[in-house]
N, C-alpha and C positions, 0 to 999 in steps of 0.2 A: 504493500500500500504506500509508503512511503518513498517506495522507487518510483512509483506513476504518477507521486504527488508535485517529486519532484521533477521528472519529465516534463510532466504538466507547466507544470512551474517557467522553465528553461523556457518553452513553446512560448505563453503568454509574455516573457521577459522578452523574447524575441523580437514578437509581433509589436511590441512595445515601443522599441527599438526604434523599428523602422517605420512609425507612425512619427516618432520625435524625431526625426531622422530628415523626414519629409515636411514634416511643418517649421522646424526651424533652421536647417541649413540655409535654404533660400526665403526670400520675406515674403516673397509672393507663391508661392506653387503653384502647380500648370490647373491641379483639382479644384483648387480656389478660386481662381483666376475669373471665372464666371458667373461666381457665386459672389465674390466681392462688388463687382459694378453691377451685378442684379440689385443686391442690395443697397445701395446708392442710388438707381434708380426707382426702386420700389417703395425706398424711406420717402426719397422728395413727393411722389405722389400720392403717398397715406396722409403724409402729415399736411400736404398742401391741398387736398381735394381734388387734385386737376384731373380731367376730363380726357377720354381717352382722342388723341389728336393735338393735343397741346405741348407744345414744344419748351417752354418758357414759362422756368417755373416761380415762384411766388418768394420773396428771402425767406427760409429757414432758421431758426433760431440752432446755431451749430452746439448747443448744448446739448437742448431736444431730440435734434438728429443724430449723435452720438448716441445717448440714453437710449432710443427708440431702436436703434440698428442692434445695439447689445441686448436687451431684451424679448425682442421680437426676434430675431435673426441668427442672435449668436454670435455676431461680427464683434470679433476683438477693434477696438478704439486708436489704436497703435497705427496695424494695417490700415483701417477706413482713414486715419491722416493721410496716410502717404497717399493712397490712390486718389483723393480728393486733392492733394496739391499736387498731382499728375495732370489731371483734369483741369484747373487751375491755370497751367500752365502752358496749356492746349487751347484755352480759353473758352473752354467746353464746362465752368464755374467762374465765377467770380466773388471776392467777398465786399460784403456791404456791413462796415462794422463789426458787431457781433454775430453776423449772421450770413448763410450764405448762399447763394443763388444759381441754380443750373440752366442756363438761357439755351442749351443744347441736348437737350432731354433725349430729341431724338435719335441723336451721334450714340450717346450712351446708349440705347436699347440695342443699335444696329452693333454695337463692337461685340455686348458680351452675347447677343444672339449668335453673333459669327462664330466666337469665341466656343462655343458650348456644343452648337451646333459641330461641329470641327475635331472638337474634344474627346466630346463623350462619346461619339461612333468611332473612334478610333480609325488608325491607317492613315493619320491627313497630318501627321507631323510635321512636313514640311512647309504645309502651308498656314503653321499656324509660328514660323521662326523668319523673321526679319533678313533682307539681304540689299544691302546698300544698292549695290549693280541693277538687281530689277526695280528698286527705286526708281534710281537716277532715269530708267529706259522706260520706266514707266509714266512718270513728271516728264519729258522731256517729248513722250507717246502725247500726251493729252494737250502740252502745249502746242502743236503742231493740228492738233485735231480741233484746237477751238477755233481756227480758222473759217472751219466748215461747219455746215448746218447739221441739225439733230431732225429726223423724222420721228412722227407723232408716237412712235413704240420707244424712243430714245437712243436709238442706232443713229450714228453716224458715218459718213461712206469715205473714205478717201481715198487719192489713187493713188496705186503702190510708188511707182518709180519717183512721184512726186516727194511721197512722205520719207521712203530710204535717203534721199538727195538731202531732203530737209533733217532728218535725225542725225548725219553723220556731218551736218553743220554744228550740231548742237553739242553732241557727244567726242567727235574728232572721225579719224577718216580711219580708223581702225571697227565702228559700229557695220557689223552687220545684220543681215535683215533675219536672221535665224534668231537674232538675239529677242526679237518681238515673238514670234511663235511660242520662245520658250520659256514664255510667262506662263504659259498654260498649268507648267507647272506651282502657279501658285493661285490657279484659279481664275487664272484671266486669259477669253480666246479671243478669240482675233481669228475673223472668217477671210480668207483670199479666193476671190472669185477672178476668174481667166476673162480678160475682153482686149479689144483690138486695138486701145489705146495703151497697155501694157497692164492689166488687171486693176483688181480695185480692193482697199480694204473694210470690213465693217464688224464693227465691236457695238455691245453695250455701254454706253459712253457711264451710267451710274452705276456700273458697278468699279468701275477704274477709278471712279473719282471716291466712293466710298472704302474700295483698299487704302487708297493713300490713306486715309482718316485713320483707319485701321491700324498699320504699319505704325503709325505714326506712335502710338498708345503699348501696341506692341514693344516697339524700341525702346520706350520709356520704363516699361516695366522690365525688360531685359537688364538693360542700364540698374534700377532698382534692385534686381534678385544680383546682379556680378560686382555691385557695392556695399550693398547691406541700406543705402539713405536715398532721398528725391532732393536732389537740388533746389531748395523752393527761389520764385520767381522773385527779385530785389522788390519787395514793400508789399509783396503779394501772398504772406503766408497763411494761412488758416488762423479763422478768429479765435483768439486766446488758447496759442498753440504755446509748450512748456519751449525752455531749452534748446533751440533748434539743433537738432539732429547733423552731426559734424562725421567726418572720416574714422575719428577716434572712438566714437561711440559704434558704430558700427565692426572697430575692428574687435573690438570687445563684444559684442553680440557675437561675431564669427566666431571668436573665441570659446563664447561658452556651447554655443550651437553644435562647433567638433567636439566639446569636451560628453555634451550628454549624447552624443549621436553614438559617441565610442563606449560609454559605460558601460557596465556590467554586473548584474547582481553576486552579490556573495555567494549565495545559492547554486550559480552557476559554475563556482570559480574555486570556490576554498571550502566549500562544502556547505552547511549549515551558518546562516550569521548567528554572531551571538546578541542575546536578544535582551534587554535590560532586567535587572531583577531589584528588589529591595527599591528604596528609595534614593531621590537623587543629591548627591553628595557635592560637596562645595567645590566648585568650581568646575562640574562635570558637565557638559555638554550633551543633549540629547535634541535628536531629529523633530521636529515639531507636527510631524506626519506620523510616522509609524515609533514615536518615542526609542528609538535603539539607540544607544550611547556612539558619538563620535569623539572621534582623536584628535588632537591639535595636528590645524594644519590640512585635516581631511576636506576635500572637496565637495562632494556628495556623499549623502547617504547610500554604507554598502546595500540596506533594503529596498526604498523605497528611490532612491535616485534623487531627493532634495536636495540643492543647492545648501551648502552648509554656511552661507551666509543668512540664509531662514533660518536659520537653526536657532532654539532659543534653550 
């Protein structure tokens, strides 16, 4: 019984593991990622009443929205900073004193719909990973396209040999035209039809112009999970935000993030912990979670994994 307690045991420590593993290494995770700006989106429209079509929402009192997102949702207050001064920055929020305003409601619905959509079917990794080069070809595609007119479905038509001559002005004389096709792989086609003036090209003009928005949010949160902080915008920070969030802090989150990612219960390692007994004696230290005595100088708790700065 005790062998399968402790099997058992190892198993759960495991899965444990890899759950803290996943949530604090990186600030953002890929799981979250959709769930975070759902939530952001769905706090602004409870607490503000807006009406389904309404793009441009009402100021927030950023206290509220906080309280309301942790309660209702479950969103830790930490993360909903950082991705609201993303937003922020995008200019997809703004703040008005203590309060704060989403005048682009709709950008937010379409990121984390893409987001999710993309996600949780799984196989579309790569189109949910940022790439400067199909940027550039992509900005550089639409500038060339506003030229021309858009038909009533939002197609627009241009002709090939024109648009090649025009891109490889814009990009240098090394662009070529395979380099347009092979957007596909991130979700954006582009049709070439054969005619006698040298063919013609025609795309969905709103979905090229809504990637970019995309991309755009993408790169931002990538940037976030490969520092640990969001750069906030000079005089543009979130209303009555602590501390702002510096390199140094963040290398200390890294820090502790590998420290619990690698722990290890006793249990698994040196056998049985030992477990407190008697009362606690002056000067003795114990876990404030599962009460087991620590050591000067211990980090975590061998049982429960507590930070022995908790430790009371």
């Amino acid at each position: 019984m005790m062998k399968a307690l402790s099997d058992r045991a190892k198993s759960v420590f495991s899965d444990l593991r890899g759950i803290k593993s996943n949530r604090d290494v990186v600030s953002c995770p890929p799981e979250a990622t959709a769930k975070l700006f759902g939530v952001i989106f769905h706090t602004a429209r409870i607490l503000t009443g807006m009406k389904k079509g309404e793009t441009d929402s009402p100021p927030i009192d950023w206290a509220e929205f906080k309280r309301f997102a942790w309660e209702m949702f479950d969103e830790p207050s930490s993360r909903l900073e950082d991705a609201v001064t993303i937003l922020i920055k995008l200019g997809y929020a703004r703040v008005e004193g203590d309060k704060v305003r989403f005048p682009e409601m709709g950008q937010i619905e379409a990121f984390f719909d893409y987001y999710g959509n993309y996600y949780f079917r799984g196989g579309s990794d790569e189109l949910l990973k940022t790439n400067s080069k199909a940027t550039k070809v992509t900005e550089a595609f639409l500038t060339v396209a506003a030229k021309h007119p858009v038909d009533r479905g939002g197609y627009a038509h241009l002709p090939y040999s024109e648009t090649v001559e025009q891109m490889k002005e814009q990009l240098g004389k090394t662009f070529e035209a395979d380099q347009l096709f092979r957007l596909e792989q991130k979700g954006l086609f582009i049709k070439r039809t054969a005619t006698q003036d040298g063919g013609k090209l025609s795309f969905y003009k709103p979905d090229f112009e809504q990637m970019l928005l995309n991309w755009k949010i993408l790169r931002e949160i990538e940037v976030w999970n490969e520092t640990g902080y969001i750069e906030p915008v000079s005089g543009g920070g979130i209303p009555g935000a602590s501390e702002a969030d510096t390199p140094e802090h963040a290398k200390e989150r890294r820090k502790w993030a590998k420290l619990l990612s690698e722990w290890k219960p006793a249990v698994s390692a040196k056998g049985l912990p030992e477990l407190r007994t008697g009362t606690k004696k002056p000067g003795e230290i114990w876990c404030h979670i599962c009460m087991s005595p620590l050591k000067a100088g211990q980090k975590l708790c061998d049982v429960c994994g507590t930070q022995a700065g908790e430790a009371a």
